[in-house]
C-alpha positions as CSV (number, residue, x, y, z in Angstrom):
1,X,0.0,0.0,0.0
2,X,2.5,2.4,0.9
3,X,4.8,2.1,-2.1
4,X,1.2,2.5,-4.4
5,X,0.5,5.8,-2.6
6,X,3.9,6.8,-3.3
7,X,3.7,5.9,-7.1
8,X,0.8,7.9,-7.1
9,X,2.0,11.0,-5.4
10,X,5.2,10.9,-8.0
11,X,3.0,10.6,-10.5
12,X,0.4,13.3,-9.9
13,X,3.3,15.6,-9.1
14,X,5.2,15.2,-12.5
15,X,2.2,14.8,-14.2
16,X,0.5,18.4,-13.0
17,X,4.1,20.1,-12.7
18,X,5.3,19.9,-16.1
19,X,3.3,21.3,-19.0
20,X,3.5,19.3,-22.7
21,X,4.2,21.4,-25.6
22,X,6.8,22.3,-28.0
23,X,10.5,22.7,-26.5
24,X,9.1,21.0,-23.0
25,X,10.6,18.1,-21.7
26,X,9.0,15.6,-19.1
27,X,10.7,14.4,-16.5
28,X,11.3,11.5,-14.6
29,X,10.7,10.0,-11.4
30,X,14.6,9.5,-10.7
31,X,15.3,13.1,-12.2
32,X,13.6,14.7,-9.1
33,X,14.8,15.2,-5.4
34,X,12.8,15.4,-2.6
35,X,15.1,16.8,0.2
36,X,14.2,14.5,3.5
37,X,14.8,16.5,7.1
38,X,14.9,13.5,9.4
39,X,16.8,11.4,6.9
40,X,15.4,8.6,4.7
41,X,12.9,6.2,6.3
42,X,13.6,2.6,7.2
43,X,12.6,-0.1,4.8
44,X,9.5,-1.7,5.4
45,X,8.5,-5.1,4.3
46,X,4.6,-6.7,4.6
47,X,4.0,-10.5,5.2
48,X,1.3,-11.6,4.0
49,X,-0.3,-14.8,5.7
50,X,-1.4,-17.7,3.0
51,X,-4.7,-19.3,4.5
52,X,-4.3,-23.4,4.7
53,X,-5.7,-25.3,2.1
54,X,-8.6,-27.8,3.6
55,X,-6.3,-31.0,2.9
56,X,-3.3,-29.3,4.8
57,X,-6.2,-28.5,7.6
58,X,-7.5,-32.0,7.9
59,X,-4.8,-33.9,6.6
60,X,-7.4,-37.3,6.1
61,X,-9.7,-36.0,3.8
62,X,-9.4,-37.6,0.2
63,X,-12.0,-35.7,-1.5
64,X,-13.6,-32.6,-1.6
65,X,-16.6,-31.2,1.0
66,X,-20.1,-30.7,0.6
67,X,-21.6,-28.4,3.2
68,X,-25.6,-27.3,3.8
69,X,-26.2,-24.6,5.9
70,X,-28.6,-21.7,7.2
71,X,-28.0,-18.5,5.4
72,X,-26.1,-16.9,3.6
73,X,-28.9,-13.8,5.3
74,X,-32.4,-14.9,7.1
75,X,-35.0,-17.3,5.4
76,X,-32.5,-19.7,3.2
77,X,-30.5,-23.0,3.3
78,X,-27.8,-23.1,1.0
79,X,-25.1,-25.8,-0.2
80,X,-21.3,-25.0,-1.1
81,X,-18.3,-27.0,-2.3
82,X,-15.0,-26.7,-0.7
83,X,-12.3,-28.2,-2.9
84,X,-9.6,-30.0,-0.9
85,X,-7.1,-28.2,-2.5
86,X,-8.6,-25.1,-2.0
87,X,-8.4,-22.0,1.3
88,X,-12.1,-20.9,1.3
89,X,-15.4,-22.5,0.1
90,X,-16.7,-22.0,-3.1
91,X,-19.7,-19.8,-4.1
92,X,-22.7,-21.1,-2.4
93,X,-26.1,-22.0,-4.1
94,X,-29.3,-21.0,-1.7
95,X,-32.9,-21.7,-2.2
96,X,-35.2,-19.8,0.0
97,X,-36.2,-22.2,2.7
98,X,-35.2,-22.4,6.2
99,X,-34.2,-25.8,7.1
100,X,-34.7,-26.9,11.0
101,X,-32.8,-30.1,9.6
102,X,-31.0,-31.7,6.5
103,X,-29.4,-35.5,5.4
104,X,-28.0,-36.7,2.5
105,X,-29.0,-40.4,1.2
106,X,-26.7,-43.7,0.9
107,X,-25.5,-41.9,-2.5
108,X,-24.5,-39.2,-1.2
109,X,-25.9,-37.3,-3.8
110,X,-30.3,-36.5,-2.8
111,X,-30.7,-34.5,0.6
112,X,-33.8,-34.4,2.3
113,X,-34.6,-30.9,4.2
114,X,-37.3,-30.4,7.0
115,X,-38.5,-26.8,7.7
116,X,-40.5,-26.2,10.4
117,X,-43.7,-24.1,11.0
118,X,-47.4,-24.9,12.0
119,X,-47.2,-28.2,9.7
120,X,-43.6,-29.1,9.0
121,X,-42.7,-29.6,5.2
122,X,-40.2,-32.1,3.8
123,X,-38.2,-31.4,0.7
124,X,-36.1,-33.0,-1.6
125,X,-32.8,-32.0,-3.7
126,X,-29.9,-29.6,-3.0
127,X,-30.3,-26.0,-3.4
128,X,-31.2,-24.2,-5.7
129,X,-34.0,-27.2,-7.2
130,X,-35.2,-28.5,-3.3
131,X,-39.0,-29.2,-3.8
132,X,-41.7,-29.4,-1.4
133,X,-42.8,-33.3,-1.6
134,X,-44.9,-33.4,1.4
135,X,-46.8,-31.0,4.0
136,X,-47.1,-32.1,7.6
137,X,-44.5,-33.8,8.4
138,X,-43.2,-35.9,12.0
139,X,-40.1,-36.8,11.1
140,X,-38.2,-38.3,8.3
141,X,-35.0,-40.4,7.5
142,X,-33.1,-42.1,4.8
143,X,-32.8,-45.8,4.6
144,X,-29.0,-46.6,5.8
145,X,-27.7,-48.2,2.7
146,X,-30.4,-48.2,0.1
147,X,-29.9,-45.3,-2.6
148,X,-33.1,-42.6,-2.5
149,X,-35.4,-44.9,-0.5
150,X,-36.5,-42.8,2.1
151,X,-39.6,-43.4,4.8
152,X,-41.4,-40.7,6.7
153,X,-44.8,-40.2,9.3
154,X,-47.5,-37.6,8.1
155,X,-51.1,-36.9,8.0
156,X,-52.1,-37.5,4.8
157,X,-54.6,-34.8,2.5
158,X,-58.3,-34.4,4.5
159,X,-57.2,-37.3,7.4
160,X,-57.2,-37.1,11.2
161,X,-54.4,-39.5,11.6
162,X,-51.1,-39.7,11.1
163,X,-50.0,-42.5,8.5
164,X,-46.2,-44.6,7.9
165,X,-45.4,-43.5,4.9
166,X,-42.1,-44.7,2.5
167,X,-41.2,-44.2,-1.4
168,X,-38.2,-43.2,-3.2
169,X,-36.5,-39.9,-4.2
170,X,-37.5,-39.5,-8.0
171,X,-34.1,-39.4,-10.9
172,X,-35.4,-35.9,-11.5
173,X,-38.6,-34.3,-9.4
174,X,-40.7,-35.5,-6.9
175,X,-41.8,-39.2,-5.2
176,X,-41.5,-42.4,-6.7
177,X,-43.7,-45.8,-5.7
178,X,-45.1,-44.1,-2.5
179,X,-46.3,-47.0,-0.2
180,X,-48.6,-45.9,2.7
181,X,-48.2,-48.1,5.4
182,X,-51.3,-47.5,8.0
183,X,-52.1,-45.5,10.4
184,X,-50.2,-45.1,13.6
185,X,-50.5,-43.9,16.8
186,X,-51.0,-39.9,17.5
187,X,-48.0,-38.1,18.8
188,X,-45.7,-40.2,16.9
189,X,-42.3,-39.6,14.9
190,X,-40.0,-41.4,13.0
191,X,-36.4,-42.3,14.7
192,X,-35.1,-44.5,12.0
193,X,-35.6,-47.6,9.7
194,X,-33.9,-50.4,8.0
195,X,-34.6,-53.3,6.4
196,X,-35.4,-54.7,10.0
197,X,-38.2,-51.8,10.3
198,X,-39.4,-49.1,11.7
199,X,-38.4,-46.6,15.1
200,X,-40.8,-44.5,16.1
201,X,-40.5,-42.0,19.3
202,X,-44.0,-41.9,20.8
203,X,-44.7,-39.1,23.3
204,X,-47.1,-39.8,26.4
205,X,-50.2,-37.8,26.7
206,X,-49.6,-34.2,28.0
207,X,-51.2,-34.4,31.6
208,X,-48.8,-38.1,31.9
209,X,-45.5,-36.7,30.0
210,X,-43.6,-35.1,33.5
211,X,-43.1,-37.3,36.6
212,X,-41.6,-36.3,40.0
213,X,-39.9,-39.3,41.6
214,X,-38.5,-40.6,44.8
215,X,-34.9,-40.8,44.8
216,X,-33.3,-43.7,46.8
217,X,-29.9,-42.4,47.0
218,X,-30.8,-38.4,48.3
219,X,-34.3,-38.6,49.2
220,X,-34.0,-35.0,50.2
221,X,-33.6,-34.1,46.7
222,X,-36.6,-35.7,44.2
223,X,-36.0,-36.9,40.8
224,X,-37.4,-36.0,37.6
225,X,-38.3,-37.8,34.3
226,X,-40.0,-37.6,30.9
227,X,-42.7,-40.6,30.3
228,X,-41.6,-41.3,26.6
229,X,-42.3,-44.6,24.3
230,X,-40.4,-46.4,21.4
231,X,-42.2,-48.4,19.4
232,X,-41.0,-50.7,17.3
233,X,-42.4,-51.5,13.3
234,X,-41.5,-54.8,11.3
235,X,-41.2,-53.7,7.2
236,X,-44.8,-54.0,6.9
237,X,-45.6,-51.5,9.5
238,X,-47.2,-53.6,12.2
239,X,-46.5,-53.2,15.5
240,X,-43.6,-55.5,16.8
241,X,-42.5,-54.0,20.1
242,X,-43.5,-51.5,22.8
243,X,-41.5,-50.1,25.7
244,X,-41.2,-47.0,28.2
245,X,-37.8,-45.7,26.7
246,X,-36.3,-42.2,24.7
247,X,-34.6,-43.6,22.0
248,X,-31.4,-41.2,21.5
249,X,-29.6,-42.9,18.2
250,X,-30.6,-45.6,15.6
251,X,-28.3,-48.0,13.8
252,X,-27.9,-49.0,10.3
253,X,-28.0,-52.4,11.6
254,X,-30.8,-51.7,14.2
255,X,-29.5,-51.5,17.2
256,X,-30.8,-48.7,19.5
257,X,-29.1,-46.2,22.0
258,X,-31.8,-45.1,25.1
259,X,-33.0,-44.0,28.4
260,X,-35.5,-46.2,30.2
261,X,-38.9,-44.2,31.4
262,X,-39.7,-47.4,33.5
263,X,-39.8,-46.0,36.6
264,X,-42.1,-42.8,35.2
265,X,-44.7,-45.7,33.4
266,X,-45.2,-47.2,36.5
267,X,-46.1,-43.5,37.8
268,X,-48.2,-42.6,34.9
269,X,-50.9,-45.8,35.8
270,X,-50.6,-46.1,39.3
271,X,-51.9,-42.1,38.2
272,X,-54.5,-43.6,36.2
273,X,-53.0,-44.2,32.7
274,X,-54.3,-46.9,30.5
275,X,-52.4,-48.5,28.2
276,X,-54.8,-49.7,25.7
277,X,-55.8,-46.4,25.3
278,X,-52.2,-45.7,23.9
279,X,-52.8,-47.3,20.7
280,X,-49.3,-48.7,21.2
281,X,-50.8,-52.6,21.9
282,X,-48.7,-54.2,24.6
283,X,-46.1,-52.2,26.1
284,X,-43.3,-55.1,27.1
285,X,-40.4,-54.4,29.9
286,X,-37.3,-54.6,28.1
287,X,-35.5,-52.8,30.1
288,X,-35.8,-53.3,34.2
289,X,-36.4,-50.2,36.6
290,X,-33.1,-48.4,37.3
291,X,-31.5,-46.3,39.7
292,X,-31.7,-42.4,40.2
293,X,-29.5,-41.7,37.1
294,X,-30.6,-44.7,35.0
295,X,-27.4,-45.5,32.3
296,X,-28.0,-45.0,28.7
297,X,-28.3,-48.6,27.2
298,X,-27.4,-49.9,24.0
299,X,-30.3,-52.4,22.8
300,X,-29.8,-55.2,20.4
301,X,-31.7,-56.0,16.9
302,X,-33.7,-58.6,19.5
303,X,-34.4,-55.7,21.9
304,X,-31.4,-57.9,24.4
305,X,-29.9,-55.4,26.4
306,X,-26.0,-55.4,24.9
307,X,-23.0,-54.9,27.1
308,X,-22.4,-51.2,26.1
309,X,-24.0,-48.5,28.1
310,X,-23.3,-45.1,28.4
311,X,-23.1,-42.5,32.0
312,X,-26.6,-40.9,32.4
313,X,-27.5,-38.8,29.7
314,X,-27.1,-34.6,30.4
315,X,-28.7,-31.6,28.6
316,X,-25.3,-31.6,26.6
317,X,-25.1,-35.2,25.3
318,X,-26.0,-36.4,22.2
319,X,-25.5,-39.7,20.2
320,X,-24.4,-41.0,16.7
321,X,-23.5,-44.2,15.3
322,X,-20.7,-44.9,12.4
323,X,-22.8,-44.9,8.9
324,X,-22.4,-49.0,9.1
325,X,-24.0,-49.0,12.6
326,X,-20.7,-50.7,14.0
327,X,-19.8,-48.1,16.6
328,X,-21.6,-45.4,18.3
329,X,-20.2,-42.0,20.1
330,X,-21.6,-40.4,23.3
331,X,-20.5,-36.3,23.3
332,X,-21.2,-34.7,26.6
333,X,-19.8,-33.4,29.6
334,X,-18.0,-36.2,31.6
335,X,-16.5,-35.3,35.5
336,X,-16.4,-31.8,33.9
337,X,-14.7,-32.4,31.3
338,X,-15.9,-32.6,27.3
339,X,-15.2,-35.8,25.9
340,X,-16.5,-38.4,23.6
341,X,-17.0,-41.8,24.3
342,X,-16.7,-44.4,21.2
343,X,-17.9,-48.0,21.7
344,X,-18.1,-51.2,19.5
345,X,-21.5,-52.9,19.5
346,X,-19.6,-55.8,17.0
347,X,-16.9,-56.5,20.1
348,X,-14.8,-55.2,23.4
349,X,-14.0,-51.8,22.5
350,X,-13.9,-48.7,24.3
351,X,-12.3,-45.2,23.5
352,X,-12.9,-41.8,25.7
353,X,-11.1,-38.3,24.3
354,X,-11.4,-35.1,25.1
355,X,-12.2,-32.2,22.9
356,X,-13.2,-28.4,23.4
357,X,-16.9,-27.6,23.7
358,X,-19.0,-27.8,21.0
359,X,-22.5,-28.4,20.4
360,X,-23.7,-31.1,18.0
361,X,-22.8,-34.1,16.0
362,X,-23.8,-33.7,12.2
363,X,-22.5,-36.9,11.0
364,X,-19.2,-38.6,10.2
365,X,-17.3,-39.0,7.1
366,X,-18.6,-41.5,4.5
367,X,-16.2,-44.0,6.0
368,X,-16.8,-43.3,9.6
369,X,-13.5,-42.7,10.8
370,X,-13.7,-39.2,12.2
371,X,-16.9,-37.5,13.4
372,X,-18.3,-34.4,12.6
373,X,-19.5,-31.9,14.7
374,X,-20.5,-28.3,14.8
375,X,-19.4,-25.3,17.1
376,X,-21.5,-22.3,16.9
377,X,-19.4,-20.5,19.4
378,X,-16.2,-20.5,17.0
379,X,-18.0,-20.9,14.0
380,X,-16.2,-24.4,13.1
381,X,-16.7,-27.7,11.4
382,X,-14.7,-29.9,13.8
383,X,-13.4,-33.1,12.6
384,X,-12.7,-35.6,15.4
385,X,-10.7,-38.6,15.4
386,X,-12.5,-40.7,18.0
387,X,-9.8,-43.4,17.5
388,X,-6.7,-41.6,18.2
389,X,-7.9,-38.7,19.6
390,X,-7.0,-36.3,16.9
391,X,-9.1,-33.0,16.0
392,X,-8.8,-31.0,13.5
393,X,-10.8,-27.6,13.0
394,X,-12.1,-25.8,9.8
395,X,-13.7,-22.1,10.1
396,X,-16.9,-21.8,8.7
397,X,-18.3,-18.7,9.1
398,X,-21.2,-18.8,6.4
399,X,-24.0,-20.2,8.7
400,X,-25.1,-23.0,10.8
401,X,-23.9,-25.9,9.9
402,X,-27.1,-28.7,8.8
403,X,-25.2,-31.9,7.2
404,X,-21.7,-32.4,5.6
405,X,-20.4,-35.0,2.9
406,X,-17.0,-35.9,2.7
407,X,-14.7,-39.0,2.2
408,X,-11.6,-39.9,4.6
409,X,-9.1,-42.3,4.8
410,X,-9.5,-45.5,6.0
411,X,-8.6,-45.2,10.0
């Protein structure tokens, strides 16, 4: 900057001081003397800061990175590509919705948005071409490994009840070979499916949802808990399970990560609940009463409780499994400290790190050796390897962070 502004002082000097014409002669910038009174000033140099590329950032990415996201402004979700061999994200391409959520398929290549607002809307495709495919919405999800087949509860056009609904993302626009399932019980919304079946989180009825409980350990100090329901679907849609539980996480493979509500369903009918009127058909006890602080269980494909459960679940913890359902992480506070906890549902193995604050997984890569979580604080993508304890952080300062593709190495 400062040797431009003295260019263009030279300049402007010679240029106004010297007058063309016959017999004239211009001169040069070496030609005149400007006489200095303190002496000449010292040399000055700039350094200029190159940005890291994203591969030099996170050093076991192998491809480039897909990114959807609130913004850019109020009122739009957006999708940009940042090249691996690149500092910054390329230009992004917004439609105008505002997604409360977003997922890409088993391809990799359809996403499926929800917005919310007095009926909740699902859409398909990547901005700018997302389409409204479905009003009224309670939840959605991608099937784990089968390309554009996607399943979904709503209330269909003129009904009272909420139906099971699944069909597959068209090649261009719209739904292909919608199947409606049935109807299913009301407060209802999809968790997950495979081929096994369907998840569904079922809420209790307001006046039975809250529950203040004695607490053997400090009976000075009550305990609280949330009356919720899973309830389980084979393929067809009928009803194969019932139990007092909040399912947290569900597995490609079917396996489920939750919280017992035993001891609040025993409340709710000693209160006068009754379970037929649930609609949910027999609720089963898979999972006994537990302590004040019940652990979070892993369940298997049988509904067996497995061998890996989880410290009581906080405010701040959350739950994903690997995209082959082979592992799944607990991120929370843990004796004050943040960490996430990795365990193997396949065999013995256990792996706790620590990592700074942040607020939310959004996935892993396609390969499921590093997790994928979102800081709103600092505004970062935060790759985590939950193996070996590595993290590696990438500024995004565009918006909030909905869903992420990209491909790493094998850990």
């Amino acid at each position: 900057m400062g040797a431009a502004l003295a260019l263009f002082a030279v300049g402007a000097a010679v240029f106004d001081g010297v007058s063309g014409g016959s017999g004239s002669s211009r001169r040069s910038a070496a030609d005149t003397t400007i006489p200095s009174i303190g002496g000449d000033p010292p040399p000055t140099t700039t350094t200029t800061t190159v940005p890291p590329l994203l591969g030099e950032r996170v050093p076991d990415l192998i491809d480039s990175m897909r990114v959807v996201f609130n913004g850019p402004g109020e009122a739009t979700t957006s999708e940009v590509t940042w090249d691996i061999d690149a500092d910054a994200p390329g230009p992004p391409t917004t439609s105008g919705l505002a997604a409360s959520g977003a997922t890409f398929d088993a391809s990799r290549e359809e996403l499926l948005s929800i917005t919310s607002g007095r009926r909740d809307t699902m859409w398909i495709g990547a901005p700018p071409d997302a389409e409204p495919v479905f009003v009224g919405v309670s939840g959605a999800a991608w099937h784990p490994s089968s390309e554009r087949a996607l399943a979904w509860v709503g209330r269909p056009f003129g009904g009272s009840r909420h139906h099971l609904y699944r069909a597959t993302a068209g090649a261009s626009v719209g739904l292909d070979d919608v199947t409606d399932l049935g109807p299913i019980p009301e407060r209802s919304r999809l968790v997950g499916w495979g081929d096994w079946g369907f998840v569904l989180h079922v809420d209790a009825p307001l006046e039975f949802r809250q529950w203040e409980l004695d607490n053997p350990e400090d009976p000075e100090r009550p305990r609280f808990q949330r009356l919720d329901f899973t309830l389980l679907l084979d393929p067809r849609g009928a009803i194969r399970a019932a139990f007092a539980a909040q399912t947290h996480a569900v597995g490609a493979t079917g396996h489920l990560v939750v919280s017992p509500t035993t001891d609040a369903y025993a409340a709710a009918r000693a209160a006068g609940l009754d379970p037929d009127a649930l609609g949910l058909g027999e609720v089963v006890t898979v999972l006994p009463p537990g302590p004040a602080g019940e652990p979070v269980i892993v369940l298997e494909p049988d509904l067996a409780p497995s061998s890996v459960a989880f410290d009581p679940a906080t405010a701040s913890t959350s739950y994903a499994f690997t995209p082959d359902g082979s592992h799944v992480s607990a991120m929370g506070l843990r004796e004050g400290r943040f960490t996430v906890e990795t365990r193997s549902v396949v065999r013995d193995l256990q792996r706790i790190t620590s990592i700074e604050a942040a607020d939310r997984f959004v996935g892993h890569t396609r390969n499921g050796s590093l997790l994928i979580i979102y800081s709103t604080a600092e505004r970062e993508i935060v790759f985590h390897d939950w193996n070996r304890g590595a993290t590696f952080r990438v500024p995004f300062r565009l918006g909030n962070v909905l869903a992420v593709d990209v491909a790493a190495i094998d850990a």
